[in-house]
N, C-alpha and C positions, 0 to 999 in steps of 0.2 A: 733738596736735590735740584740740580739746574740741568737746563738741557740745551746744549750749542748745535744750532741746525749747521753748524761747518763740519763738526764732528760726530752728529748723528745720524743711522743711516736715516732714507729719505721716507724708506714704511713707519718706521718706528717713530718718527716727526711726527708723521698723518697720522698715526691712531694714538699719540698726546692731544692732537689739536682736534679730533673728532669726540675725544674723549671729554674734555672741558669747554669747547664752543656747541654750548646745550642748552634748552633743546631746540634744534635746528628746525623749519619748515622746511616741506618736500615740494618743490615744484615737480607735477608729472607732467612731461614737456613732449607734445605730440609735435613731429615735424613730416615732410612730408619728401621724399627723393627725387631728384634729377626725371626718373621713371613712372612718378606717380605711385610709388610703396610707400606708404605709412607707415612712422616709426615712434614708438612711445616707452620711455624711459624715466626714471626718478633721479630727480640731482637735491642735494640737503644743502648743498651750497647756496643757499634764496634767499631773498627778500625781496620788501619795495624799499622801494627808492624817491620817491617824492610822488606827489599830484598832480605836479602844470608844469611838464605832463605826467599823466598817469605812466608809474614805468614800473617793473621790476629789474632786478638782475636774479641768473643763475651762473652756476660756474661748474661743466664740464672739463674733470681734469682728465687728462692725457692717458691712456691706459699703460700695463704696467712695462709694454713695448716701446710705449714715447707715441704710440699711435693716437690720432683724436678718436674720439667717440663717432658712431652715428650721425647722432645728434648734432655736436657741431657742424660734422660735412653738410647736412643737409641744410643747417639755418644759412652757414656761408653762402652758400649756391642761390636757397632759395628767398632770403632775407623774411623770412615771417614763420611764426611757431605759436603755439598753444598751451599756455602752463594751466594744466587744471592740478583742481585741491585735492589733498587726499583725504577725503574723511574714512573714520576708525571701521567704518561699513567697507569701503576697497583696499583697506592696508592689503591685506594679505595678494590681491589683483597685481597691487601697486609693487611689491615685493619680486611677484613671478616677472615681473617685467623688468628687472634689472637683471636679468642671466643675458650671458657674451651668446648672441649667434651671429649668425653672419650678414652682414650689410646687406638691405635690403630684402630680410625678410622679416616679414609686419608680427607685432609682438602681442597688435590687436586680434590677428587672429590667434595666434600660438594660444593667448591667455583664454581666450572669451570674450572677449571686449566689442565694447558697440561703437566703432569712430559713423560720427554724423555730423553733417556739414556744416561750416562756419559759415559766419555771414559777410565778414571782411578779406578771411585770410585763407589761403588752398588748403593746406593743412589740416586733418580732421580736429574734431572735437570727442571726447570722450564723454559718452552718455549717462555713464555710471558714476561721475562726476555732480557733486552739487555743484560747483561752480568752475567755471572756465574765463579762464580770459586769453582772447588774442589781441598776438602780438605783433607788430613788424619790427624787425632790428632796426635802432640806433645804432650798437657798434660791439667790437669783439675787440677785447684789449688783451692779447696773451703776454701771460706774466709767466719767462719761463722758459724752459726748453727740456724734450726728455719726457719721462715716467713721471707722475702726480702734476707734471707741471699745470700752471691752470688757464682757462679760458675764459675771461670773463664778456657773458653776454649779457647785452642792458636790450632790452625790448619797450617801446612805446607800447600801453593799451592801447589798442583803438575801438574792443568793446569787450563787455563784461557779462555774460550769462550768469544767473540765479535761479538755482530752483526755487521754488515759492515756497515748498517746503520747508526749507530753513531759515523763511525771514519771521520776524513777530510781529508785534501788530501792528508799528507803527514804519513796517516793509523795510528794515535795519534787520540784517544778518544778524541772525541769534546762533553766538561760539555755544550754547550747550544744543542747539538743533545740529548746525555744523559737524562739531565732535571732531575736529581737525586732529592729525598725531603729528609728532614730531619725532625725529631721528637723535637717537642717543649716540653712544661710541657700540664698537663691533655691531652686534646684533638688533641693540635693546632700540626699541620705540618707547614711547611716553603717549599720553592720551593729556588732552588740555581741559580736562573738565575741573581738575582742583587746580581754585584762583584763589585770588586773595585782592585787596583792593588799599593802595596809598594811594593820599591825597596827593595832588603836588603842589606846592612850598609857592607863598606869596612871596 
């Protein structure tokens, strides 16, 4: 079966390509408003992106009005944001935080959540988080126009929080302390504890 995104609608595209681009990492990306409101949201659109510099990308797509996100307005405005991890301890935090309210009211309080001060960037940090890193934007490339369209934002680290908790003994982030999940299609999350290890090829 083949699928022509000229001829497909534009839902049914999204949930083939969330369905097979798996399993995805969640950036939970704290940003902060024009007013000082705190806003905290999960996007599966992540990664990094190289070391020098330290950078990730996320990608806030368009909601299903054509409208941006939260999250974009405010990194546009304010150029800096906070992608913390999700370990399988806050999925379920991390989940209530992706419901639609209205701009500008904080998702940290809604949920529970503890935002505490960065040390570079306005923006809080989420506590319940083993790891955080802030960011300041490098740049917003939107590809797109409309409903799913996308926003791609590339962020510079400019520093990295670890809990102690999750490193071993030679202070290297240990993935079975972590316990990272990842986003499947619809619903489903995954858990990163079953690996498997290839060499790579002289």
């Amino acid at each position: 079966m083949t699928f022509d995104p000229a001829t497909t609608s534009i839902r049914d595209f999204y949930r083939h390509m969330i369905s097979c681009i798996t399993p995805r990492p969640i950036a939970w990306v704290s940003t902060i408003s024009p007013r000082n409101v705190p806003n905290l949201a999960p996007f599966s659109f992540f990664n990094g992106v190289g070391a020098n510099p330290p950078a990730v990308v996320f990608s806030p797509t368009n909601r299903r009005d054509g409208s941006p996100k939260d999250t974009l307005i405010n990194v546009e405005k304010s150029g800096q944001f906070v992608v913390n991890v999700v370990s399988e301890s806050v999925a379920k935090l991390m989940n209530d935080t992706s419901a639609e309210i209205d701009y500008e009211v904080s998702e940290f309080e809604l949920c529970g959540l503890t935002p505490i001060p960065a040390s570079r960037v306005k923006p809080p940090m989420v506590k319940e988080a083993m790891v955080q890193m802030e960011c300041e934007l490098i740049e917003i490339v939107h590809v797109g126009r409309g409903p799913l369209a996308a926003n791609i934002v590339i962020g510079r680290i400019v520093m990295m929080h670890v809990n102690e908790s999750v490193l071993d003994a030679n202070g290297q982030i240990d993935p079975d302390k972590l316990a990272t999940v990842g986003r499947m299609g619809g619903m489903s999350y995954c858990r990163t504890k079953d690996r498997f290890e290839l060499e790579r090829p002289t």
